[in-house]
C-alpha positions in Angstrom: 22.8 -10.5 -33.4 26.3 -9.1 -33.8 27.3 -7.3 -37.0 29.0 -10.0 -38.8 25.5 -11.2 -39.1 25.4 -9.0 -42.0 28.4 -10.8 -43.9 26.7 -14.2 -43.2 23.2 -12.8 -44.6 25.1 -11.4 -47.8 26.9 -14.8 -48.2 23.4 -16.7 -48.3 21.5 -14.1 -50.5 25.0 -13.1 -52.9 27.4 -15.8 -52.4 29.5 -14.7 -55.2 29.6 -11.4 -55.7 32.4 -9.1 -54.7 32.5 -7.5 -51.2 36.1 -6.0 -51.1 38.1 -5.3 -53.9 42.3 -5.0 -53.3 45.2 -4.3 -55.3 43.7 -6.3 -58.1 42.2 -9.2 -56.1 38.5 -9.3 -55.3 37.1 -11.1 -52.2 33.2 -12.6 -52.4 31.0 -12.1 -49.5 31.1 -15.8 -49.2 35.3 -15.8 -48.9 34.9 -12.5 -46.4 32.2 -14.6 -44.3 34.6 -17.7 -44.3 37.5 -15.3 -43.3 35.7 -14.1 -41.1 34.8 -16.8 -38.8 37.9 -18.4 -38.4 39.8 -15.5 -37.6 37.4 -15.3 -34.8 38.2 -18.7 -33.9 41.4 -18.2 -34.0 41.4 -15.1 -32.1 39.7 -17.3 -29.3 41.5 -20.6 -29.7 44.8 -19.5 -30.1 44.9 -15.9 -28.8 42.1 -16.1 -25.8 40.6 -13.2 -27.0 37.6 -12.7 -25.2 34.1 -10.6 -24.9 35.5 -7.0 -23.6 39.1 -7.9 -24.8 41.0 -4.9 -27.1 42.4 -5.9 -30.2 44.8 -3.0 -31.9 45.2 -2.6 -35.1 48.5 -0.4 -37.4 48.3 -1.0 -40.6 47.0 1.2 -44.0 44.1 0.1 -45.5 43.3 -3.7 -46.4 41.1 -6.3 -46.0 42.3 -7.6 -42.5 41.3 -4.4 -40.5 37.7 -5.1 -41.6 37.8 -8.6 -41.0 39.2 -8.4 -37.7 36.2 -5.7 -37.0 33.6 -8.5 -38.0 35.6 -11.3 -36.1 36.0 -9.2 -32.8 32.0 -8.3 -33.2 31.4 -12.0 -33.0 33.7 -12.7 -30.3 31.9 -9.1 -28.5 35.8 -7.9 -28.4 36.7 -4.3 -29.0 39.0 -3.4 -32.0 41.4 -0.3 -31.7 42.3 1.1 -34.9 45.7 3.2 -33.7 46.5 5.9 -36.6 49.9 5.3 -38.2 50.7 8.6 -38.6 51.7 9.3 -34.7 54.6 9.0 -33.2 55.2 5.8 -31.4 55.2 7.3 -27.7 51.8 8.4 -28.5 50.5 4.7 -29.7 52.4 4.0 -26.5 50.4 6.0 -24.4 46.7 4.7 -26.2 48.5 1.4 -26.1 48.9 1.5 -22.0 45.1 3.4 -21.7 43.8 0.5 -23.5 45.9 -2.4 -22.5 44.6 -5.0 -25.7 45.4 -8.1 -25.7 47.0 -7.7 -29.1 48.3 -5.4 -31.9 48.3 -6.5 -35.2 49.8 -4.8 -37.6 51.2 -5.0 -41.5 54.6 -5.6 -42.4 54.9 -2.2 -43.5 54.4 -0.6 -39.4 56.0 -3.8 -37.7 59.1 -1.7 -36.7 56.5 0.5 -35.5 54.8 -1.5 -33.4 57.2 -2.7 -31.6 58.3 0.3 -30.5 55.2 1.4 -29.5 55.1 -1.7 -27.5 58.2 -1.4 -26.1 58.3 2.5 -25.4 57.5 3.3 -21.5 54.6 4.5 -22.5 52.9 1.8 -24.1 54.4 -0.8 -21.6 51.0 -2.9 -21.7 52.4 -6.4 -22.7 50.5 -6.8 -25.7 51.3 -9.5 -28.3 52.4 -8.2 -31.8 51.4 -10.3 -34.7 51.8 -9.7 -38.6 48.4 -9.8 -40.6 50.5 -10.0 -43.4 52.0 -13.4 -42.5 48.3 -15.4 -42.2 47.1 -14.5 -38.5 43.8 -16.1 -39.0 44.7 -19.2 -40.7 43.6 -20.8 -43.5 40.1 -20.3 -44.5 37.6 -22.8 -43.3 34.3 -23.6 -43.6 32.0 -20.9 -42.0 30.7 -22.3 -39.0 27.6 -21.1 -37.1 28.6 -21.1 -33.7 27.1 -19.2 -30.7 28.0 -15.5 -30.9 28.7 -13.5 -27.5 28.4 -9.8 -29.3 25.1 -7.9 -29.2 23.9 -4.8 -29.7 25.2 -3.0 -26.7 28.8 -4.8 -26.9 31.0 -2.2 -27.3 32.9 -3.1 -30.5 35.3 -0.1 -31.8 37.6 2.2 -29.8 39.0 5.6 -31.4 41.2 7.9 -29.6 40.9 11.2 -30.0 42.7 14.3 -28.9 41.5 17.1 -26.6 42.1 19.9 -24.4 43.8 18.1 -21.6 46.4 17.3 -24.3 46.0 13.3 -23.8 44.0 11.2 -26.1 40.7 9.6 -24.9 39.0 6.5 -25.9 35.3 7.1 -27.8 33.6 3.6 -27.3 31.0 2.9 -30.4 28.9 -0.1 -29.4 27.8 -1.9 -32.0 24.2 -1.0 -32.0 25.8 2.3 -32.4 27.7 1.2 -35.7 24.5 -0.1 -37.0 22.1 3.1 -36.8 25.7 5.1 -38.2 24.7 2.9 -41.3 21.1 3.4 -41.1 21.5 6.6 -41.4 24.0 6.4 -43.9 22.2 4.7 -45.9 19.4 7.3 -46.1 22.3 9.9 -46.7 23.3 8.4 -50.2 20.1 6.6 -50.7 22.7 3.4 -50.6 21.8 -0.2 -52.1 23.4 -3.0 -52.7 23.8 -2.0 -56.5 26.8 0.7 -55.3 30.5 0.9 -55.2 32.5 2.6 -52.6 35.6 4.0 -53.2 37.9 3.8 -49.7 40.8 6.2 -49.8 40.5 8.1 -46.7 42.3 6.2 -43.5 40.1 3.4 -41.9 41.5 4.6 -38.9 39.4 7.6 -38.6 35.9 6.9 -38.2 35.0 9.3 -41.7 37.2 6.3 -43.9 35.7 3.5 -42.2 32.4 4.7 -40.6 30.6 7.1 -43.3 30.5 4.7 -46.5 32.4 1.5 -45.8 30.8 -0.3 -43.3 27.3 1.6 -44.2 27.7 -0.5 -48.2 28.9 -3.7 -46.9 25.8 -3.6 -44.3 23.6 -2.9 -47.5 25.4 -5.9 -49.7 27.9 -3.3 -51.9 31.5 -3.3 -52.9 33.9 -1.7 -51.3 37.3 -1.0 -53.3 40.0 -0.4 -50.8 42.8 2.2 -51.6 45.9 1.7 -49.0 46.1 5.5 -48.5 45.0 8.2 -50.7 47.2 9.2 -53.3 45.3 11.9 -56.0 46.9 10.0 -59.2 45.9 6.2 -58.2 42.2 7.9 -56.7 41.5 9.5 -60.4 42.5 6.2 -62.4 40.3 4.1 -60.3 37.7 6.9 -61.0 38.1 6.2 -64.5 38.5 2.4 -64.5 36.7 1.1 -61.7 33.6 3.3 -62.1 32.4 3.8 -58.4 29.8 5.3 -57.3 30.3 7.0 -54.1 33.1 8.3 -52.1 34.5 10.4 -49.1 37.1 12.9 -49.5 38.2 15.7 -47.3 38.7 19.2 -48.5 42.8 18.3 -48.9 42.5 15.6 -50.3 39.5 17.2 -53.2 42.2 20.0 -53.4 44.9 17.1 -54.2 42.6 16.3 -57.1 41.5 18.7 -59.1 45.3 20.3 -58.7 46.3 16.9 -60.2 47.4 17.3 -64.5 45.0 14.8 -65.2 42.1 16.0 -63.6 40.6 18.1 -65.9 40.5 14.5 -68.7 39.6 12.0 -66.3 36.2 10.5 -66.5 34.6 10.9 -63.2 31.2 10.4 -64.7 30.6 7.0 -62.6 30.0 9.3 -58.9 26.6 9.7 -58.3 27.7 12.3 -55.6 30.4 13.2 -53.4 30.7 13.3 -49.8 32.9 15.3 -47.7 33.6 17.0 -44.4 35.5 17.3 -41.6 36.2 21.0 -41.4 34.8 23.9 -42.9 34.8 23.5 -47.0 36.0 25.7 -49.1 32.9 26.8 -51.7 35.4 26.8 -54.6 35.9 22.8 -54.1 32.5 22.0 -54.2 31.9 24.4 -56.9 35.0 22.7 -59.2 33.0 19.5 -58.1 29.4 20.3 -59.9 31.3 22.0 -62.7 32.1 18.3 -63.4 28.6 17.1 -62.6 29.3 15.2 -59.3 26.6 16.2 -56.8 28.7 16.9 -53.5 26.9 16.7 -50.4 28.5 17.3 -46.6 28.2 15.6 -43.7 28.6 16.8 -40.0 29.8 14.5 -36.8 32.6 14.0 -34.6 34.6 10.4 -33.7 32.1 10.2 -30.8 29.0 10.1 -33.1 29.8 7.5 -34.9 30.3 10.4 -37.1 27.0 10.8 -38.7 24.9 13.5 -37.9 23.6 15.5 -39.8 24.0 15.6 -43.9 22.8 17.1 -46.6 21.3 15.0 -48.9 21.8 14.6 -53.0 18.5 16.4 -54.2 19.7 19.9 -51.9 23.6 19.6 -52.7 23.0 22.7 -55.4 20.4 24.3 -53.7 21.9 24.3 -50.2 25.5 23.7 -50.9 27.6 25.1 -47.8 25.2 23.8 -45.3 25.9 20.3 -43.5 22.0 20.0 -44.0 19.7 18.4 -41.6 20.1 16.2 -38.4 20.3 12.6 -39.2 17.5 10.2 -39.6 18.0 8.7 -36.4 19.8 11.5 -34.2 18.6 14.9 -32.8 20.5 18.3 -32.9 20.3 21.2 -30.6 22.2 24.3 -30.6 22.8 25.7 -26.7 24.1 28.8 -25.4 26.6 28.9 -22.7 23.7 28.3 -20.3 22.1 25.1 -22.3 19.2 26.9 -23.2 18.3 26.9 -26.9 19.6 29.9 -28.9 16.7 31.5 -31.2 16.1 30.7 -34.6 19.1 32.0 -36.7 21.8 32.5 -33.8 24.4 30.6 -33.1 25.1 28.3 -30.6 26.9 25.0 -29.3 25.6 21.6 -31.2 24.6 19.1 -29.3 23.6 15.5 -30.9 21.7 12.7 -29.3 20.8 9.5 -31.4 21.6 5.8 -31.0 24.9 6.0 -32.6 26.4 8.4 -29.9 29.2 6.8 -28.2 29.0 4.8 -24.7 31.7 6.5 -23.1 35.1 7.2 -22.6 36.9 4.4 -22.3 38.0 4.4 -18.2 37.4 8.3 -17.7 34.2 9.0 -15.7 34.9 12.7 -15.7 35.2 13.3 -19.2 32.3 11.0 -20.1 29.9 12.7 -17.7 31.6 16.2 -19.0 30.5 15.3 -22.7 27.4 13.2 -22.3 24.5 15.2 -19.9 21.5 14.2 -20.3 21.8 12.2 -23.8 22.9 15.0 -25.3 26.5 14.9 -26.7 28.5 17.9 -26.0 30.5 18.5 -29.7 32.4 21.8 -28.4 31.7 23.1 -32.1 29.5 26.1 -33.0 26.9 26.3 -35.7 23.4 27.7 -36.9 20.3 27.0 -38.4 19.2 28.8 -41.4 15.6 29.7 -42.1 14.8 26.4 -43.7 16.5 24.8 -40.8 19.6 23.8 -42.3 22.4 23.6 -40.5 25.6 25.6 -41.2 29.0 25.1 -39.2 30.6 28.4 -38.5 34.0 27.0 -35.9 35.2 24.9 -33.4 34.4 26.2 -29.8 37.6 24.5 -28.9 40.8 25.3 -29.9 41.0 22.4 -32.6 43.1 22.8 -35.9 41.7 20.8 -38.8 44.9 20.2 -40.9 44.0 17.9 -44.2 41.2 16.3 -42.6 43.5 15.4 -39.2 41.9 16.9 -35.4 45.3 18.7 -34.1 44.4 19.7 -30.3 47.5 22.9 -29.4 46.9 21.3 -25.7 49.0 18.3 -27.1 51.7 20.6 -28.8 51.5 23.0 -25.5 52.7 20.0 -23.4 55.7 19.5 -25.3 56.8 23.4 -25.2 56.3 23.8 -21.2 59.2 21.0 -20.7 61.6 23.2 -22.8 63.8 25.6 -20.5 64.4 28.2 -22.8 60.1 28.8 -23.5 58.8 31.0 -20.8 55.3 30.7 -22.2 54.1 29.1 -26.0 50.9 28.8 -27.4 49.8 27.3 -30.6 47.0 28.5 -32.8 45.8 27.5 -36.2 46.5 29.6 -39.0 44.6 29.1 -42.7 46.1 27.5 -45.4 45.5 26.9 -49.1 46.2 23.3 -49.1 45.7 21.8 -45.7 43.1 24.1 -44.6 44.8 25.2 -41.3 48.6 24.7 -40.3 50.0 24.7 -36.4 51.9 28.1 -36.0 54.1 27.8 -32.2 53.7 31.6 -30.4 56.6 31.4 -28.1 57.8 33.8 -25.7 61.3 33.1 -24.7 62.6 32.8 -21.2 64.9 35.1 -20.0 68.7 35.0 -21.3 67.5 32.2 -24.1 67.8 32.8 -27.9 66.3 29.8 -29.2 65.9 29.3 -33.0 62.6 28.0 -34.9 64.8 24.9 -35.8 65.2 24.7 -31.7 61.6 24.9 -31.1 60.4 22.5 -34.1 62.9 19.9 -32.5 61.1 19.5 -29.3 58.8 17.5 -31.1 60.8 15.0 -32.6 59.5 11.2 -31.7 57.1 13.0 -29.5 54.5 13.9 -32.0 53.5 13.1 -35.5 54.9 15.2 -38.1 51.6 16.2 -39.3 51.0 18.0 -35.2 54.6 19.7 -35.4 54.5 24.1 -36.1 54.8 24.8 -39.9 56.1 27.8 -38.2 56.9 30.0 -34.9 56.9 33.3 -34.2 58.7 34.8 -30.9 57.3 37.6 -29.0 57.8 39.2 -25.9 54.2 38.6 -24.2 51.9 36.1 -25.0 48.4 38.7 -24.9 46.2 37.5 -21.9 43.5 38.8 -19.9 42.7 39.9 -16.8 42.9 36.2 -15.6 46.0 35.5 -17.2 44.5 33.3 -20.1 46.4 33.3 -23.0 43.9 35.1 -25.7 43.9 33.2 -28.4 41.6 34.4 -30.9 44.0 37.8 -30.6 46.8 35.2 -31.5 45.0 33.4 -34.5 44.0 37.4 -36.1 47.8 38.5 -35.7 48.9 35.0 -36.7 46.8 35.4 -39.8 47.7 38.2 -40.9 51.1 37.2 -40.2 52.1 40.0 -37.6 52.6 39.7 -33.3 
């Protein structure tokens, strides 16, 4: 069976009762199920999307995103959620990596489709149609016609960043999307009775993969924000009563800085989830004061991301650990050798489960880099403590976690090597009370160049998101290496830190 299974088995057993709720407008599993099969009809009919064919998405948050998921799972076609906050010659270069069929988009990101689309980069002849004016048609009948997705189709493709500098393609089948909301639903002991709250992008597979898919599977409602914004977040907290929701640390900060925060009723959560990055104890703390039980998760875009979470009854007693390894995944922590560390010590975490990605997508050498043995690689450090809780202590790559976005410096590094006037740049994170971490550019000038910080911050104009460029950059004369030559960057992140070079 493919996963639109589960709308059809919700629209027999709840016909009525509301699966999405938008901007004012609730849809009924019964409507979603009927959407649902004739978009994928009309992906087929009039599009020829096929099994194996990529479908991109740009858009915020709405209903269309997750129909097109449950229409493409029928079909066994791949959806490709592109993040609208890059720059449109990096949706150009996912665009040509993943050569769909189509991008749909909203009204609001047509402009920037097309020039995605139409950039060098992303020169992959796709077709761009508008959600917004009625892709799928009218709503017909549900019809129960033969399905060509299973359980090893692969269903969603999310790129993410990494120490080459280019983006790569983490292929979740959809067997792999349904044991993410198995364990899911053992996270937040989920039923059918809860409400999700959806503010976090359903681009990232924390907004779409942690809560949302997990309550539709289990016959909830979902109540879609666009994007987050603190002020609309607290008044649905107060109106709409939900139950459950993700947030990352920004976006908590966002909240409780907000002037209502302290009088809004936020007595409807049953917990909190969040992740993503290390979080700050206070936010938590400012979280229990209210009575919201807030729990973390750990997991990366290639596991779905669930994999390991600390459940509701240990959120006090444990709070700061990302708890235990999920219900259906294993964890191991690995020296440099693969060899499991001793009890206490740190070491890399490695996660093997049915939700792990496939691959990915058309790169051999960085699948078979990540995935030995079962085990994924995650690149990120943590321990066990003595009740075998696991605690995340950094990244072992270089990644910058800025309000809950992955910024990889290989990406910015690119950019400063074309520049004639950089002999040598690096970029390291540097902490920050609202975004957690901000990109700080280390630049060592070539010889006879003066540049300014405007000079370097321009380099990235149209090449990067604005969330990726420097917040700052500091000029030395040497960039401090070793013997090798290799930029030492945990000497950079100290001196950046404590803002001297």
């Amino acid at each position: 069976m493919d996963l639109s299974h589960w709308i059809a088995r919700h629209a027999d057993f709840t016909p009525d009762k509301a699966a999405l709720r938008f901007e004012g407008q609730a849809i009924s599993y019964d409507a979603l199920h009927r959407r649902i099969s004739t978009a994928a009809r009309v992906l087929q009919t009039e599009h020829g999307v096929g099994a194996g064919d990529r479908v991109a998405f740009l858009g915020a948050n709405c209903p269309d995103l997750l129909v097109l998921l449950f229409a493409a799972a029928r079909i066994g076609a791949i959806v490709l959620p592109l993040n609208w906050r890059l720059a449109a010659a990096e949706h150009g270069y996912i665009l040509r990596d993943a050569a769909p069929k189509l991008l749909l988009c909203t009204a609001e990101f047509r402009a920037g489709a097309d020039a995605a689309v139409a950039t060098p980069e992303g020169a992959s002849g796709a077709e761009v149609i508008e959600v917004d004016a009625g892709w799928h048609g009218a709503d017909e009948p549900a019809r129960n016609e033969p399905c060509a997705g299973r359980a090893e189709s692969p269903l969603l493709m999310v790129y993410t960043s990494g120490t080459t500098g280019h983006p790569k393609g983490a292929v979740l089948t959809q067997g792999a999307l349904f044991w993410n909301a198995v364990n899911a639903t053992h996270m937040h002991d989920l039923t059918s009775q809860d409400h999700v709250l959806t503010a976090l992008p359903m681009f990232h597979v924390g907004g779409l993969n942690i809560q949302t898919l997990p309550a539709l599977h289990a016959g909830a409602t979902v109540t879609l924000h666009r994007r987050f914004e603190p002020g609309p977040v607290l008044s649905a907290l107060a109106t709409d009563k939900p139950t459950l929701t993700v947030l990352v640390p920004a976006t908590i900060q966002a909240l409780i800085d907000h002037p209502r925060w302290a009088e809004t009723d936020i007595s409807s959560l049953r917990m909190l989830t969040t992740g993503s990055s290390i979080v700050p104890l206070p936010l938590i703390e400012a979280l229990h004061n209210r009575d919201v039980p807030t729990i973390q998760v750990y997991g990366t875009t290639e596991t779905a991301p669930i994999a390991a979470y600390l459940r509701c009854e240990d959120a006090v007693r444990k709070i700061g650990t990302t708890g235990k390894a999920a219900l259906h995944c294993e964890l191991r922590l690995v020296d440099e050798a693969e060899a499991d560390v001793a009890p206490g010590a740190a070491g890399e975490i490695l996660v093997r489960g049915p939700s792990v990605m496939r691959e990915y997508w058309h790169n051999e050498a960085a699948t078979a880099e990540a995935l030995r043995d079962g085990w994924f690689h995650t690149g990120d450090i943590g321990h066990f403590d003595e009740d075998g809780y696991l605690i995340f202590d950094e990244r072992k790559t270089d990644v910058i976690v800025s309000g809950g976005e992955n910024i990889y410096p290989a990406e910015l590094e690119l950019v400063l090597q074309e520049a004639a006037f950089i002999a040598a740049g690096a970029v390291v994170g540097r902490p920050d009370a609202r975004w957690g971490e901000v990109p700080v550019a280390v630049i060592e000038t070539a010889p006879g160049a003066a540049p300014s910080e405007a000079d370097v911050v321009a380099l990235f104009d149209n090449r990067l998101a604005r969330f990726k460029h420097p917040r700052d950059v500091v000029f030395v004369d040497r960039l401090p290496r070793n013997a090798l030559g290799k930029v030492l960057k945990y000497v950079l992140r100290a001196q950046v830190a404590n803002n001297r070079t």
